[in-house]
C-alpha positions in Angstrom: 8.1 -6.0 23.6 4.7 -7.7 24.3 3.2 -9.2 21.4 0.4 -8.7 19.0 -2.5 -11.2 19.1 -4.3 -11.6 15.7 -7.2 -13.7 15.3 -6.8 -15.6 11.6 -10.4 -16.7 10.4 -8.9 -19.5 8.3 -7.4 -22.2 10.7 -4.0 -22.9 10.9 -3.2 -26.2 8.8 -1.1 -28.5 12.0 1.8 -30.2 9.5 3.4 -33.2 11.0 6.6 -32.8 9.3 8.5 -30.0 7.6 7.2 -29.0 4.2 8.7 -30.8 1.4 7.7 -28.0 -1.4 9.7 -25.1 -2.0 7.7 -21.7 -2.8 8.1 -20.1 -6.2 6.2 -23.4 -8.2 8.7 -26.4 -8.1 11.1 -28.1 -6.0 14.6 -26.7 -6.4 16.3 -28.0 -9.7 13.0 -28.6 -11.1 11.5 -27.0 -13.7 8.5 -24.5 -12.7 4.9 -24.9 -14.3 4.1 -22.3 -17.2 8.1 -22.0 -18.7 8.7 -19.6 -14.9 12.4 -20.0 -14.0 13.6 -22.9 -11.6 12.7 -22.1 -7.9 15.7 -22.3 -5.3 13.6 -21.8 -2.4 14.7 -24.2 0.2 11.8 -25.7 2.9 13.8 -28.5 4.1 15.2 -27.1 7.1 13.5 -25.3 10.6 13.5 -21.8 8.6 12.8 -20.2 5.5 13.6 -16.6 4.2 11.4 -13.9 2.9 12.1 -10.7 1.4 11.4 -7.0 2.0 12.4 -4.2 -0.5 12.1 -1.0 0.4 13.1 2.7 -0.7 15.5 3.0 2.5 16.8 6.0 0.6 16.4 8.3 -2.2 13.2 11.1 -2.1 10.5 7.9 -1.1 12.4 7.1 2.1 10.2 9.6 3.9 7.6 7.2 3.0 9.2 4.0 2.9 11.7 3.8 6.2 8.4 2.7 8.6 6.9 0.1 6.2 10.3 -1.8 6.5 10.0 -1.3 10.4 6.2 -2.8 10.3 7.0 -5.6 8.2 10.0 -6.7 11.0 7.4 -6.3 14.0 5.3 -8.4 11.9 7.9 -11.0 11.0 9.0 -10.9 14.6 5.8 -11.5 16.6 5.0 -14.4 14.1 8.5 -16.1 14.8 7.8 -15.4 18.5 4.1 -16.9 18.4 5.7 -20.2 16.8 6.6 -18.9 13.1 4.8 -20.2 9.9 3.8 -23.4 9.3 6.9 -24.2 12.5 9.2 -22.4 10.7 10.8 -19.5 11.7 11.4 -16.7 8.8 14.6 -15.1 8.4 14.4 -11.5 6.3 16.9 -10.6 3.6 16.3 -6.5 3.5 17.1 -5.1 0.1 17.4 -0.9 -0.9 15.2 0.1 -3.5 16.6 3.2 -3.1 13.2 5.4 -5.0 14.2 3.7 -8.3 12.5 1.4 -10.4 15.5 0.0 -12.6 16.9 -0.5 -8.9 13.6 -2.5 -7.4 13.7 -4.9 -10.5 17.1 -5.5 -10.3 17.2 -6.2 -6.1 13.6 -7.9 -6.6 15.7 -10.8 -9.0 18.5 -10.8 -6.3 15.9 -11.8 -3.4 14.1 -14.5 -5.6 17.3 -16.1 -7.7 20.3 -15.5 -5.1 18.4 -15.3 -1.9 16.4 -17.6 -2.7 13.1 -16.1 -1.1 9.4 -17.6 -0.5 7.5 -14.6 -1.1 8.9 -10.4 -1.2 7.3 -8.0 0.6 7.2 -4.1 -0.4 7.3 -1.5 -3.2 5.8 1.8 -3.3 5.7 3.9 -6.6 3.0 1.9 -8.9 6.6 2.5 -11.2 8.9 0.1 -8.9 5.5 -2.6 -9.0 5.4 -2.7 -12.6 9.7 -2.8 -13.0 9.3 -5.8 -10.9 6.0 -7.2 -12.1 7.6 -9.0 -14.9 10.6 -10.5 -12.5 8.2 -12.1 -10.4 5.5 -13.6 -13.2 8.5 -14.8 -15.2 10.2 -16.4 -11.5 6.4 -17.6 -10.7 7.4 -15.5 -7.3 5.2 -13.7 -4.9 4.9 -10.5 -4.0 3.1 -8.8 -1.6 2.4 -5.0 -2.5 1.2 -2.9 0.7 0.4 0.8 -1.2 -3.1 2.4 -2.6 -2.3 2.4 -6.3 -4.4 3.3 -9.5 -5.9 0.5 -9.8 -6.5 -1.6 -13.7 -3.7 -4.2 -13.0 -3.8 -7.7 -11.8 -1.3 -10.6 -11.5 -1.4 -14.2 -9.7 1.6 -12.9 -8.6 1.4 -10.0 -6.9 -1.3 -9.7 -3.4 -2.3 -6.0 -3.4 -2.5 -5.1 0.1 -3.3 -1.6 -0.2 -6.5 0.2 -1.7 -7.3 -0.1 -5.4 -9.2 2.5 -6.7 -13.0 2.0 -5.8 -11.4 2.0 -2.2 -9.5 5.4 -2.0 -10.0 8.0 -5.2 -13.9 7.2 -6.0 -14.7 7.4 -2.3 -12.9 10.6 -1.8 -14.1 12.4 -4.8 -17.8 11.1 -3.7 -16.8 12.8 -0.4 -15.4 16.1 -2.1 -19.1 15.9 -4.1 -21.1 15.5 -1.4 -19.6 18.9 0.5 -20.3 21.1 -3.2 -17.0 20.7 -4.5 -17.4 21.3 -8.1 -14.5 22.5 -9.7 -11.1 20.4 -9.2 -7.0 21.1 -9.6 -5.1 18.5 -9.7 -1.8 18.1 -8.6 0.9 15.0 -9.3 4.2 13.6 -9.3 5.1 12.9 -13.0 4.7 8.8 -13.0 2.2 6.1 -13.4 -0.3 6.2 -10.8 -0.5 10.1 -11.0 -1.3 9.6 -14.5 -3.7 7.6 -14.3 -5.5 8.0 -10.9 -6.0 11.9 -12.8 -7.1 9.9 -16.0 -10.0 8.1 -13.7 -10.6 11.6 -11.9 -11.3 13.6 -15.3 -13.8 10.5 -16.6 -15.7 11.0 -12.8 -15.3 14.4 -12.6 -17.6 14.2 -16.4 -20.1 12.4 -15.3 -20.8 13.7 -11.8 -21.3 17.5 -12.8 -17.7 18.7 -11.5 -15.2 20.6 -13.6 -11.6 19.6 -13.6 -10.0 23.3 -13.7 -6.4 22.4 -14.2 -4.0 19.6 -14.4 -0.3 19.7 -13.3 2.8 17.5 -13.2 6.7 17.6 -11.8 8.9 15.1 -11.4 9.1 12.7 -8.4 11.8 14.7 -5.9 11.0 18.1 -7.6 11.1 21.4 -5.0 10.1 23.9 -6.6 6.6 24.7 -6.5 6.3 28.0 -6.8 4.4 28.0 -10.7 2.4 25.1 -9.9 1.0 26.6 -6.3 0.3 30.1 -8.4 -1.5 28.2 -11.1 -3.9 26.7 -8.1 -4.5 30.1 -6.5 -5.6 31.8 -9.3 -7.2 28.6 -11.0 -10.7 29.4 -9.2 -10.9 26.0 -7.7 -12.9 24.8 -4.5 -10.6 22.4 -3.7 -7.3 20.4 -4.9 -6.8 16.7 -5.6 -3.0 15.6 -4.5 -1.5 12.6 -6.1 1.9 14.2 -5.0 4.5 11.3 -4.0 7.4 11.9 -1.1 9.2 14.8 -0.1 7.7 16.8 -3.0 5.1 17.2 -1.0 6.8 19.3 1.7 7.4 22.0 -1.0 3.9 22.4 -2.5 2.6 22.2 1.0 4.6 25.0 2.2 4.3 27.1 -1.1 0.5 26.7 -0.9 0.7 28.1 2.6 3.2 31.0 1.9 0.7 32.1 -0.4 -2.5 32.1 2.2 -4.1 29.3 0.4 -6.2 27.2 3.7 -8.3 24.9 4.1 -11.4 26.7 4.7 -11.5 27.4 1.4 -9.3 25.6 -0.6 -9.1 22.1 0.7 -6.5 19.7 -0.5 -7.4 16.1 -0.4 -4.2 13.8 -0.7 -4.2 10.3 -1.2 -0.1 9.8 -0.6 0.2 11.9 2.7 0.0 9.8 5.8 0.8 10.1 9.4 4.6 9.6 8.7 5.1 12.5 5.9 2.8 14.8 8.3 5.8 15.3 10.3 8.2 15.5 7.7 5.9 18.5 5.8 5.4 20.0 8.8 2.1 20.3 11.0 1.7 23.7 11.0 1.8 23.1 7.0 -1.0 20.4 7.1 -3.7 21.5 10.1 -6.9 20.9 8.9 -5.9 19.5 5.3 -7.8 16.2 3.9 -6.6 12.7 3.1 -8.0 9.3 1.3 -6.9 6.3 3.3 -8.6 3.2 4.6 -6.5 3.0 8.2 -5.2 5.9 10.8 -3.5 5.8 13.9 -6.5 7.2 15.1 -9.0 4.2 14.9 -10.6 3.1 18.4 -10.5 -0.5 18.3 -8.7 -3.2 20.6 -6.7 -4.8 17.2 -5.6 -1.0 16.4 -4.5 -0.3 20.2 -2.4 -3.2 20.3 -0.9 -2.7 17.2 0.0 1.2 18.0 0.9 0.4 21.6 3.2 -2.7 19.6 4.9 0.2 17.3 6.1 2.4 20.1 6.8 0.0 22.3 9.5 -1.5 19.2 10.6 1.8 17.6 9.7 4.4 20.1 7.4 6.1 22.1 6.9 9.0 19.6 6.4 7.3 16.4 3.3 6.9 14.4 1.6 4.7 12.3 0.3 5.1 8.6 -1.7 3.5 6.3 0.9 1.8 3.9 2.7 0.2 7.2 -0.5 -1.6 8.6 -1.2 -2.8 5.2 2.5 -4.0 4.8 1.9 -5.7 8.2 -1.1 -7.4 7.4 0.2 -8.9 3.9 2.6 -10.9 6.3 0.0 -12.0 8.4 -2.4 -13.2 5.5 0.6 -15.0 3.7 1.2 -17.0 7.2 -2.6 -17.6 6.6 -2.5 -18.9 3.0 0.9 -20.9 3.4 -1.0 -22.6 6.6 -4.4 -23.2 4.6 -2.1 -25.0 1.6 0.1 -26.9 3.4 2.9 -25.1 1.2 4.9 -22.4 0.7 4.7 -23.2 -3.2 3.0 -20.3 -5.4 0.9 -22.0 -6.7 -0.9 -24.3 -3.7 -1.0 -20.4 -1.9 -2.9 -19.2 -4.2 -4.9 -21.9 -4.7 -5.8 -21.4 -0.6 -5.8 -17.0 -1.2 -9.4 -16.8 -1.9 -11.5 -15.8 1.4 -8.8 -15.7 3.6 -9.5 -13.1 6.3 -7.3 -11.0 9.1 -8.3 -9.2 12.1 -6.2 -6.0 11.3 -5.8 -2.8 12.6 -8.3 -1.5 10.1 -10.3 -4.1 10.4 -11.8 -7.5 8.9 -9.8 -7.6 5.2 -10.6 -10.8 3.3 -8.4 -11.9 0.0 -10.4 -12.6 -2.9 -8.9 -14.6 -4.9 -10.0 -13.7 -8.7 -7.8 -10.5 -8.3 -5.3 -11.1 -5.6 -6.9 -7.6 -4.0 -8.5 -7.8 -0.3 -11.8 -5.7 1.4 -11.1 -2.5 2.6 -12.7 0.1 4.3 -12.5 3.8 2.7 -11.9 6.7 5.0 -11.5 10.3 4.9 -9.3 12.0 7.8 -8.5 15.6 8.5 -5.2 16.2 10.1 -4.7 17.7 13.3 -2.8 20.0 15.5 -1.1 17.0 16.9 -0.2 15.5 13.9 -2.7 12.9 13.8 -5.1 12.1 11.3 -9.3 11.7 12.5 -11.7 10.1 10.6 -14.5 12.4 9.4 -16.3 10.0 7.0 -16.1 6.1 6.5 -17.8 3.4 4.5 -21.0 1.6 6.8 -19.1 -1.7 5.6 -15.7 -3.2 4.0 -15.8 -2.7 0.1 -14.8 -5.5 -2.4 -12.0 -4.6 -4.5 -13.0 -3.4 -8.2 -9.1 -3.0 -9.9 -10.5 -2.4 -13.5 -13.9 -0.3 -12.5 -15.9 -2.8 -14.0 -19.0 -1.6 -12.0 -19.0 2.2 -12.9 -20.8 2.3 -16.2 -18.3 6.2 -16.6 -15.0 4.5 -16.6 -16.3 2.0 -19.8 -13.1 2.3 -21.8 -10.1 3.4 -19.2 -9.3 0.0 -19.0 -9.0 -0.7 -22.2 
């Protein structure tokens, strides 16, 4: 498969031996720094492992399956160009299999047994926060590639993936400025539903639009028929969708069976990418709405080689997504801050994070370092007959990361 040239704005560091440190903040049998658990991460040889977890089953597979599959193209072109820092990385794949208590659990196998320098992967802002505490307490990395809700930070955790200033607040500025007033929203019953809607009702209040109604289900629910019913006759101009997985497939058809459209009742989804459009079903999803900051779609040379690198590993008619470029770039910008340290320890990489930059598929993303969150570039994309998503609206410029909203005098308070 012909591989992926990135340009790294930070230089690689040239080490004239093999690295001595381990990864998770001490040499193995040491005690870490801050009471974390020893680390066993072992540097000594030509190789050291990393971790992916990922729902590879359960209703999130729909979602999950191709993130796994763009973390191992990245993984693979780095070992091909020459590996990190000279080593080469060898995965250990775990199953979250779409639940939490599972994720924490196989999260503690990769960094105790496995023995891991940093863990890629996670979805459900509920299978972040059931591993959160296993990788502070381990002083482990993890390197989380999914838009989330945002008012969370860790020095363990790199958030890959849009906060909330770089998906929600852009799309309901969008959705304002086409004279969309009155808003339903719909959402899988968890955290980032919760409080993305939480966010959405204190904008919604001071930006003269009317939330008009306000519905949960569980994550893997099917049954849709109430909910859809509630939108139709809710006298709404358009929906907000914090749906998760293969729930979507049943509101989406529901909504259709009952001649809801587009035209005039857009729904804007912030969890739908490329990947579930097949799985919902085009003919279910023509001319809908979604939040992201990459598509398939994009016309530039990093993004063709990158789509042309997809198909050429896992087939000719697969397609990228949003969540699996980001997943790929968090590999790409740890090789970046393990070079810049000198280290795979956890501390010495993050000491290197801030300002480190990648040439991804999206474009330019840069680490900044007081919040482990990168620049991203907000875009809205209308889904096509094909399948594909098109950009109809994006930011003039990569946006900082603002996890806790600290610059929008309405959300004073959400963050406690």
């Amino acid at each position: 498969m012909p591989l992926t040239r990135r340009l790294l704005t930070v230089p690689a560091v040239v080490l004239t031996g093999a690295l001595a440190l381990t990864s998770c903040g001490a040499k193995a049998g040491e005690s870490a720094a801050g009471g974390a658990a020893d680390s066993c991460v072992d540097t000594s040889g030509d190789s050291v492992k990393v971790g992916f977890i990922n729902s590879l089953s359960g209703t999130m597979a729909i979602s999950e399956t191709t993130v796994s599959e763009s973390l191992q193209m990245a993984v693979d072109e780095i070992n091909a160009a020459g590996g990190v820092a000279g080593k080469q990385l060898d995965v250990v794949a775990e199953d979250g299999a779409s639940e939490p208590a599972t994720f924490a659990e196989k999260a503690e196998k990769l960094v105790r047994q496995d023995c891991v320098a940093a863990v890629f992967g996670g979805w459900t802002s509920s299978s972040r926060k059931a591993m959160l505490p296993v990788f502070e307490t381990n002083n482990s990395l993890l390197f989380y590639p999914v838009q989330y809700e945002g008012l969370e930070s860790s020095p363990n955790i790199y958030y890959t993936g849009a906060t909330t200033n770089q998906q929600i607040i852009p799309a309901l500025d969008w959705l304002k400025q086409q004279g969309k007033s009155k808003i339903f929203l719909v959402g899988s019953d968890y955290v980032f539903p919760r409080t993305a809607n939480k966010i959405i009702n204190a904008y919604a209040a001071a930006n003269g639009m009317t939330v008009v109604g306000e519905e949960y289900t569980p994550l893997g629910s099917t049954d849709f028929t109430t909910i859809a019913n509630k939108v139709a006759s809710s006298g709404a101009d358009a929906v907000f969708n914090t749906l998760n997985g293969d729930s979507n497939v049943a509101f989406f058809r529901q909504y259709k069976s009952l001649g809801l459209a587009p035209e005039t009742l857009p729904v804007v989804s912030v969890s739908i990418a490329e990947e579930e459009v097949g799985g919902i079903g085009v003919e279910n999803l023509v001319g809908q709405y979604t939040a992201w900051d990459y598509y398939q779609t994009l016309d530039t040379p990093a993004n063709t080689t990158f789509v042309n690198d997809f198909k050429a590993a896992y087939g000719a008619d697969r397609v990228t997504s949003d969540p699996m470029e980001a997943a790929y770039t968090s590999v790409y910008l740890w090789k970046a801050m393990v070079e810049k340290a000198g280290s795979f320890e956890t501390d010495a990489v993050n000491d290197a994070a801030d300002g480190v930059s990648f040439d991804a598929p999206e474009g330019t993303v840069t680490v900044e370092g007081d919040n482990n969150h990168i620049t991203k570039t907000p875009r809205i994309g209308q889904v096509d007959a094909t399948g594909l998503i098109d950009t109809v609206w994006e930011a003039p410029q990569p946006v900082e990361p603002d996890p806790y909203l600290k610059t929008y005098p309405w959300a004073a308070g959400i963050a406690g």
